[in-house]
SEDREN-392371 format. One record per residue: residue in one letter; chain; z, x, y of N, C-alpha, C, O in turn. Coordinates in pm, 1 decimal, m for minus. Layout:
% SEDREN-392371
A	A	Z	X	Y	Z	X	Y	Z	X	Y	Z	X	Y
...
END
This chain:
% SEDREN-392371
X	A	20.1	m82.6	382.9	m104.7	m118.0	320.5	m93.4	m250.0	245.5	m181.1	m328.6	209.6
X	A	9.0	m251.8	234.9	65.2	m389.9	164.8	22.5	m484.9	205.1	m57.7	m556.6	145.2
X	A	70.4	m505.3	321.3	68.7	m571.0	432.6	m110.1	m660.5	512.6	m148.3	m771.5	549.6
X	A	m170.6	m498.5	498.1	m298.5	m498.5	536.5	m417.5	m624.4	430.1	m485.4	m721.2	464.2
X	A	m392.4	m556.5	296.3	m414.9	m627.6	195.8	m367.6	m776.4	180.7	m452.2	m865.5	173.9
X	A	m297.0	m791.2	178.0	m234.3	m925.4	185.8	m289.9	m1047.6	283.5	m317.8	m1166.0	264.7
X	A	m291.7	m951.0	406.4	m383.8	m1039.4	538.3	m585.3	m1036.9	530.9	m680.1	m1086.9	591.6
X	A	m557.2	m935.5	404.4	m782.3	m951.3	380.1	m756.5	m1075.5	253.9	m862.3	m1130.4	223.3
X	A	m658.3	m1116.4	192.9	m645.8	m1224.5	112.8	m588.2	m1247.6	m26.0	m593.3	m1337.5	m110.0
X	A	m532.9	m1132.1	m14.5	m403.8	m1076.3	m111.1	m348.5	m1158.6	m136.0	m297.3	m1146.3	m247.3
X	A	m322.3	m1268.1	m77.1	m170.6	m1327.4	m83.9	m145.0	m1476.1	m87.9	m41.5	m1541.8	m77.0
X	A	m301.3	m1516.5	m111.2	m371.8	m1629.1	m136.0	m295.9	m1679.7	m272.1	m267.3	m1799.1	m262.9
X	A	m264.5	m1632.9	m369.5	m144.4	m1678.7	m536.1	m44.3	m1621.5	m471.9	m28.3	m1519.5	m404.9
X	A	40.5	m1740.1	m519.5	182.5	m1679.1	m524.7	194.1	m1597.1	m615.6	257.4	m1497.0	m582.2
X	A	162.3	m1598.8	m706.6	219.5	m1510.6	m883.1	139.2	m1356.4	m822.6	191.7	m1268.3	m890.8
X	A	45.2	m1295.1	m733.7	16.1	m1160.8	m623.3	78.2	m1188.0	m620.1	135.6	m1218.9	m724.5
X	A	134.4	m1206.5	m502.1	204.9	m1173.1	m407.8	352.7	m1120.0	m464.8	413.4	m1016.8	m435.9
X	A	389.0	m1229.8	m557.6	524.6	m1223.4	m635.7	524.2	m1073.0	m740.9	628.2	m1023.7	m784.5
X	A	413.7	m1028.5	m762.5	384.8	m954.3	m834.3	359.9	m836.4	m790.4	365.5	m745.8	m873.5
X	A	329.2	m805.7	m664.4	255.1	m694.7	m567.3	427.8	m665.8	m525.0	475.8	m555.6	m551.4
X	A	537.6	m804.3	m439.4	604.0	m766.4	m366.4	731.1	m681.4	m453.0	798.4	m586.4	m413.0
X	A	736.7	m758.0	m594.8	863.2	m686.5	m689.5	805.0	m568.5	m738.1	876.5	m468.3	m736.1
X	A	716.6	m560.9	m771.6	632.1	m405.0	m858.4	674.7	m328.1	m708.1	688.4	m210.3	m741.3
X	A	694.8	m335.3	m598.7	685.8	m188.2	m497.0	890.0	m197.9	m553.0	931.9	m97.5	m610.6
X	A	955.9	m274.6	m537.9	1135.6	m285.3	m562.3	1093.7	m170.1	m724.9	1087.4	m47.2	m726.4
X	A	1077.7	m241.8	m811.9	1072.9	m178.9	m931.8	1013.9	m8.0	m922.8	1057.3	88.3	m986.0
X	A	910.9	m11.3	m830.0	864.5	154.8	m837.2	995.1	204.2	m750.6	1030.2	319.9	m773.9
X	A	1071.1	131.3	m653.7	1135.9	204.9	m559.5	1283.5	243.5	m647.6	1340.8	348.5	m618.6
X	A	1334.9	162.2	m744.9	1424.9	202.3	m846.8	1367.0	293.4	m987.9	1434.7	379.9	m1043.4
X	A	1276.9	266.9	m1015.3	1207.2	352.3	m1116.2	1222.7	581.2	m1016.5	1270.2	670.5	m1086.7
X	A	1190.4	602.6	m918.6	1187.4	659.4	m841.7	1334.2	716.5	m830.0	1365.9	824.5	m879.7
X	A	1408.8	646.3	m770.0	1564.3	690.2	m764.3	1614.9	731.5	m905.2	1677.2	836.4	m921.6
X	A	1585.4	643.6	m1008.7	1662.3	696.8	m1153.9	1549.4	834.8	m1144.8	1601.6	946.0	m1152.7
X	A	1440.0	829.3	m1132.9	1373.7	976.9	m1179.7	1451.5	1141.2	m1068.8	1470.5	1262.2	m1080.1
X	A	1470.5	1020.8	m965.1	1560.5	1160.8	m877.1	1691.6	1218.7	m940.1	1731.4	1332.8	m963.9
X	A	1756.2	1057.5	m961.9	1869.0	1129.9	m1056.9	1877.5	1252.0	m1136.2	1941.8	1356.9	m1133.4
X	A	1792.5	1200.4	m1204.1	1743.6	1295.1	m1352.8	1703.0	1387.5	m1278.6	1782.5	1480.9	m1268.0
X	A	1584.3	1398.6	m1208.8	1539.9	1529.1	m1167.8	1384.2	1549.7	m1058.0	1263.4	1532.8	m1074.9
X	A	1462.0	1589.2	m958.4	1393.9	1563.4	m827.7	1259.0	1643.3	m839.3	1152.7	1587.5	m812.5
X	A	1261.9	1712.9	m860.6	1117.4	1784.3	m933.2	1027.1	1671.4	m977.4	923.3	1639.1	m919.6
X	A	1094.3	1595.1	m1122.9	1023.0	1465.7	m1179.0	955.1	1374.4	m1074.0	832.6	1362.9	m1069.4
X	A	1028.8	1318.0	m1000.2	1009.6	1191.6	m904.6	983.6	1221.8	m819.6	988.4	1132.2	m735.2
X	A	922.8	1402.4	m751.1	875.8	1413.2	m659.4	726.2	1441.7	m703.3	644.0	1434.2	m612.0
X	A	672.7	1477.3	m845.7	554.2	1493.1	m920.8	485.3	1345.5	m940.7	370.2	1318.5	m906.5
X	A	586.0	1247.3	m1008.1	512.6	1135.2	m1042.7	486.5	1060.7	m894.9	383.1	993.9	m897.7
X	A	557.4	1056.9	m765.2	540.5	1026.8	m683.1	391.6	1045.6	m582.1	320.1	965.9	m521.5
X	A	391.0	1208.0	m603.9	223.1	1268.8	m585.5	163.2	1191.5	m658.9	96.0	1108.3	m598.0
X	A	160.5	1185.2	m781.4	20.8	1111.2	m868.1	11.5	982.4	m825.7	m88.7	912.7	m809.9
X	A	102.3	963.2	m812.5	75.9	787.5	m740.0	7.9	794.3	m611.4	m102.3	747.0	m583.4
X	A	86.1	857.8	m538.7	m22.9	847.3	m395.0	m183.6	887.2	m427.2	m280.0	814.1	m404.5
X	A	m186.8	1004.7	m478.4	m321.8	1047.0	m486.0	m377.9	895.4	m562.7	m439.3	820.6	m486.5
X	A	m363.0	856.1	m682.1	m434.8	725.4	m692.6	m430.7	630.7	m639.4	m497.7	533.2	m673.6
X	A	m351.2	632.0	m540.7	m394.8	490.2	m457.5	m482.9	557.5	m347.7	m572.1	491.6	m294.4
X	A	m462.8	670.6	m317.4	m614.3	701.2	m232.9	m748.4	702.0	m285.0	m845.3	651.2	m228.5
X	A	m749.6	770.3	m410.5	m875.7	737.6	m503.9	m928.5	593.1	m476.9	m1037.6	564.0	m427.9
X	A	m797.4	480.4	m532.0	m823.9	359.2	m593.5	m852.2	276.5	m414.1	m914.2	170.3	m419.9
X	A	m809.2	323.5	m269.4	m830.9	240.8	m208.2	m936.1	299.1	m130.8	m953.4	240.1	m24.2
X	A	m1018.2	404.6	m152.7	m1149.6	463.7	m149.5	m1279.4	431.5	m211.1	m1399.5	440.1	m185.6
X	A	m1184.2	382.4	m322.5	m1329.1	330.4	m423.0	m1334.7	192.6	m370.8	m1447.1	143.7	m381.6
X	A	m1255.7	124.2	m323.3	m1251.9	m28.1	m267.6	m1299.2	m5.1	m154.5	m1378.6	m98.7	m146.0
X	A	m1310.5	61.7	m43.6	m1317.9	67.2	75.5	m1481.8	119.1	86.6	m1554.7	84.7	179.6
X	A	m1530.5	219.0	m39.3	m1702.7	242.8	m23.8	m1774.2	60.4	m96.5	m1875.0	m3.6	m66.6
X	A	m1694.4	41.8	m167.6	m1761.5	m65.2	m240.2	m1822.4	m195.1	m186.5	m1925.5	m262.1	m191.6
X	A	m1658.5	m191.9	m113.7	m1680.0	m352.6	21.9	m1701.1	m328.5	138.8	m1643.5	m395.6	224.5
X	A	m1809.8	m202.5	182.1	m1792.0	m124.5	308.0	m1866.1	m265.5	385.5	m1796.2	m317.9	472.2
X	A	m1943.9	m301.1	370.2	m2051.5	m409.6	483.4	m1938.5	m507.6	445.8	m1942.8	m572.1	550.6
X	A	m1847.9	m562.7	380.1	m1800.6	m701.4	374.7	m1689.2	m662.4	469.7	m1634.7	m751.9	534.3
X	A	m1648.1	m528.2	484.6	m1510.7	m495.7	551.3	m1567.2	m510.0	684.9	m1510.2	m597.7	749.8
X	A	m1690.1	m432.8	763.8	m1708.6	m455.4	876.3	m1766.9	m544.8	926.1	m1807.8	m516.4	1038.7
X	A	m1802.2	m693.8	875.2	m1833.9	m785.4	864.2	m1664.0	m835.4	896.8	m1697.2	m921.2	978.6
X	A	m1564.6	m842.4	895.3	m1441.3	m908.3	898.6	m1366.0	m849.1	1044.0	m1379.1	m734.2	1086.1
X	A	m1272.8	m974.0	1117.8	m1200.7	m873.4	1179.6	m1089.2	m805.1	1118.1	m1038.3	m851.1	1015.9
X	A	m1046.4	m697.4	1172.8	m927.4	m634.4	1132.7	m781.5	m759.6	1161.1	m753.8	m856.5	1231.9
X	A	m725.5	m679.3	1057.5	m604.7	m812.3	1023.3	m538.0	m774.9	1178.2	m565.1	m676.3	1246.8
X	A	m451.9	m875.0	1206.9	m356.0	m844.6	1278.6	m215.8	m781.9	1289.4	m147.2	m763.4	1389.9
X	A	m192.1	m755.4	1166.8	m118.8	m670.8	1115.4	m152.2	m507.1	1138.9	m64.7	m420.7	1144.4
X	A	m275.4	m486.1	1149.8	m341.1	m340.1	1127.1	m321.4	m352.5	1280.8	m251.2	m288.2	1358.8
X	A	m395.6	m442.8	1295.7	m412.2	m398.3	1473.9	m269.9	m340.5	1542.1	m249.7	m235.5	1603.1
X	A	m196.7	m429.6	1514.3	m35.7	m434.8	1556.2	43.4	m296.3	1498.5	142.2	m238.1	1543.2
X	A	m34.3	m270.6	1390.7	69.5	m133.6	1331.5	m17.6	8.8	1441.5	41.3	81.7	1521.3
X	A	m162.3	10.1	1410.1	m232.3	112.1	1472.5	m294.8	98.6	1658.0	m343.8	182.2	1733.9
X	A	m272.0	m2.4	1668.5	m289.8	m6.5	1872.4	m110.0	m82.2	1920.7	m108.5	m134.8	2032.0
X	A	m1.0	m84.4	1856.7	80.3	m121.4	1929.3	156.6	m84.7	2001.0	140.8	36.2	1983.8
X	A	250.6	m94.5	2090.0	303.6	0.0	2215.1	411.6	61.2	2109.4	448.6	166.6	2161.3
X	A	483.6	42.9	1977.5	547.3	103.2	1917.5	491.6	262.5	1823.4	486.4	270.8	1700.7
X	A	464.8	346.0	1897.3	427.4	446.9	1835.5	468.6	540.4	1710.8	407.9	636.0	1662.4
X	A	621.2	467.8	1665.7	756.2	519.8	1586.0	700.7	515.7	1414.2	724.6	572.5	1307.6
X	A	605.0	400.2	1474.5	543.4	332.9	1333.9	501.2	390.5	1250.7	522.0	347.3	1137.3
X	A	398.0	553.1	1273.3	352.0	661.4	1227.3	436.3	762.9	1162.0	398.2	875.6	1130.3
X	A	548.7	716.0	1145.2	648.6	837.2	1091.4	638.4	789.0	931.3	699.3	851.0	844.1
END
């Protein structure tokens, strides 16, 4: 989704991009110390995160619905969801 975002114009500042690409490193070590401690923990705060980024990319997705289908799909999307690599879905 990163990815997706980035190609609708995400990635237009460096200081995004720089900011989008270290914040996922930082959640991905924030995550491991919580496993350490306790896999229960970092498998709870992990849920809440997903569920808000579905909230948060739902509320973006009703909001900019005519500007989204007004655009083509990135090529990135296309390439992840019509490409002969089907592995991609795991």
């Amino acid at each position: 989704h990163l990815l997706t975002f980035e190609a609708l114009g995400g990635d237009r500042s460096w200081l995004t991009r720089f900011l989008a690409q270290h914040a996922a490193i930082v959640y991905y070590w924030m995550l491991v110390t919580m496993w350490l401690l306790s896999p229960t923990l970092a498998y709870n705060f992990s849920e809440l995160i997903e569920a808000h980024a579905v909230d948060t990319y739902g509320e973006f997705a009703d909001a900019n619905e005519e500007l989204m289908k007004s655009l083509p799909a990135p090529g990135i999307s296309l390439q992840y969801y019509m490409g002969s690599d089907m592995y991609l879905y795991d």
